[in-house]
C-alpha positions as CSV (number, residue, x, y, z in Angstrom):
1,X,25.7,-35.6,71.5
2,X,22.6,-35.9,69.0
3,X,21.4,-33.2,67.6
4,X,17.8,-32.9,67.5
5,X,15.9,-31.7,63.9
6,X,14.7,-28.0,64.8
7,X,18.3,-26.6,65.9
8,X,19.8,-28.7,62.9
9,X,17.1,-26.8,60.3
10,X,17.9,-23.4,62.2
11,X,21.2,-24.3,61.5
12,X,20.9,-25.1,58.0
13,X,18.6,-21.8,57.5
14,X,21.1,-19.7,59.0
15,X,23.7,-21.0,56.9
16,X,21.5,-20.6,53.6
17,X,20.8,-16.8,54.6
18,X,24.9,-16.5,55.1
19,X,25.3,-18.0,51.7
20,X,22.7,-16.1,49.9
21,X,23.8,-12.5,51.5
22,X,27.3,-13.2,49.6
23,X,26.2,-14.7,46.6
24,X,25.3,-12.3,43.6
25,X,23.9,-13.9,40.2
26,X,22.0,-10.6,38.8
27,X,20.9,-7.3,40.6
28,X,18.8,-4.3,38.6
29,X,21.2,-1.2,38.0
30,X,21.4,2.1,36.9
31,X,23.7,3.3,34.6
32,X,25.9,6.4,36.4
33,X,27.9,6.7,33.1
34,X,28.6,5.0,29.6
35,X,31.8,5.3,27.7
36,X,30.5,4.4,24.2
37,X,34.0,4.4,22.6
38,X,35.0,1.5,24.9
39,X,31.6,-0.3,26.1
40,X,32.2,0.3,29.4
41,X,30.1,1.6,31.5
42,X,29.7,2.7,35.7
43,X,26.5,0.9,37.2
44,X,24.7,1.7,40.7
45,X,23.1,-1.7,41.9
46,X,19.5,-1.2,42.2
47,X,19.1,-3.5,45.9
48,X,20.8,-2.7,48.8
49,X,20.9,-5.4,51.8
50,X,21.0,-5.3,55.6
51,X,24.4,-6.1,57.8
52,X,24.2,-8.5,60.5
53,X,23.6,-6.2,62.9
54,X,20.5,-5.1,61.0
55,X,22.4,-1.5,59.4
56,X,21.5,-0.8,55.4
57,X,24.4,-1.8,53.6
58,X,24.7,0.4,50.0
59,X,26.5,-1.8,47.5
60,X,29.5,0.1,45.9
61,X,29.0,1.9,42.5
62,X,30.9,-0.9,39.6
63,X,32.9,0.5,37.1
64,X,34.1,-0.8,34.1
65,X,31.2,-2.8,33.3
66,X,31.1,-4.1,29.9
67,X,27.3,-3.5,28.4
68,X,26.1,-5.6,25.8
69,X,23.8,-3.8,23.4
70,X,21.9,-5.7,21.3
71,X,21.7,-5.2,17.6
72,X,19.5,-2.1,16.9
73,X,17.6,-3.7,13.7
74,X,16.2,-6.7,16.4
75,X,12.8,-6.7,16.7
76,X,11.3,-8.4,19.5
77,X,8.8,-10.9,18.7
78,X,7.3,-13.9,19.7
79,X,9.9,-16.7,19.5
80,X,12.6,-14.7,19.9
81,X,15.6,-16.2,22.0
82,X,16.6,-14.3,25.2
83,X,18.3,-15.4,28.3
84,X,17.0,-15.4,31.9
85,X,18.5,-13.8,35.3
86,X,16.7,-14.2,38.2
87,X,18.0,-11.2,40.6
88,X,19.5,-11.5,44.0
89,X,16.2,-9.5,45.5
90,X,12.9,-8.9,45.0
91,X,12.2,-6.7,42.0
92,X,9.0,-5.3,43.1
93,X,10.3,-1.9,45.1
94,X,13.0,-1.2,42.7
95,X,11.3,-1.1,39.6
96,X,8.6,0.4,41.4
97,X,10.7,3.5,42.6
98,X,13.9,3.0,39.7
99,X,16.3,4.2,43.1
100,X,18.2,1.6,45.1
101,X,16.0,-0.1,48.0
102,X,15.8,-2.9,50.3
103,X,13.9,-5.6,48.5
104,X,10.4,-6.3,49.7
105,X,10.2,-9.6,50.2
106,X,13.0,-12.2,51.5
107,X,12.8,-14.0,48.3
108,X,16.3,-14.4,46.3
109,X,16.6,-15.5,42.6
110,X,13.4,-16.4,42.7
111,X,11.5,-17.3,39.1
112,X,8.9,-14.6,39.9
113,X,12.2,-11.9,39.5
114,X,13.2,-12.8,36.5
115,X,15.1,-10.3,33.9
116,X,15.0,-10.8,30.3
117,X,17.9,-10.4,27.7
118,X,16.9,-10.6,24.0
119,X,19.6,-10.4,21.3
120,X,21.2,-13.5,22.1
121,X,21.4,-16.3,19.8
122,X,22.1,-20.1,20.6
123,X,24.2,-20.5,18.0
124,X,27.5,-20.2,16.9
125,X,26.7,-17.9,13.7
126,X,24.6,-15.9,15.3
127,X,21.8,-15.5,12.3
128,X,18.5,-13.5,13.1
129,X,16.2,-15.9,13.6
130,X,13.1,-16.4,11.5
């Protein structure tokens, strides 16, 4: 039996959306508590996401997180190194509203939702640059 190309691509989308709803590369949180004597902290994710049956699904509080604080002397500045995250949602509702929320748009880790870590240094003796 061939398959013809529109049931194949609905296929394929439906697959993608079953990926993406598991996958988590970065979400926006809110700290709950910080244990400054260990680094640790417990984080609320900042996006929910819907079941498939179309309910609000809260995602669990995360404890033990290990924060990374960068140095307090850095100045950010142009040509300063950072690293990029590009969330599993849309940005635009949480930051927005700083409470969890559905994201606004289907997009996921899409370069418009990117999150910017400075402090980091691509090298191994980790130098201020400049």
């Amino acid at each position: 039996m061939e398959m013809t190309l529109e049931p194949l691509q609905q296929m394929l989308a439906a697959w993608k959306r079953d990926i993406f709803s598991s996958l988590h590369a970065v979400l926006p949180g809110l700290i709950r508590s910080y244990d400054p004597d260990t680094g640790l902290a417990t984080v609320q994710p900042g996006l929910s996401g819907k079941g498939s049956d179309g309910k609000i699904l809260t995602a669990p509080m995360l404890t033990d997180v290990p924060v990374l604080l960068p140095s307090s002397d850095f100045a950010v500045a142009s040509g300063s190194f950072c690293l990029l995250f590009f969330t599993d949602g849309c940005l635009d509702g949480f930051l927005a509203s700083r409470q969890p929320v559905l994201p606004a748009s289907p997009r996921h880790h899409d370069l418009s939702d990117a999150i910017a870590l400075v402090g980091w240094f691509p090298c191994f003796d980790a130098t201020m640059p400049g």
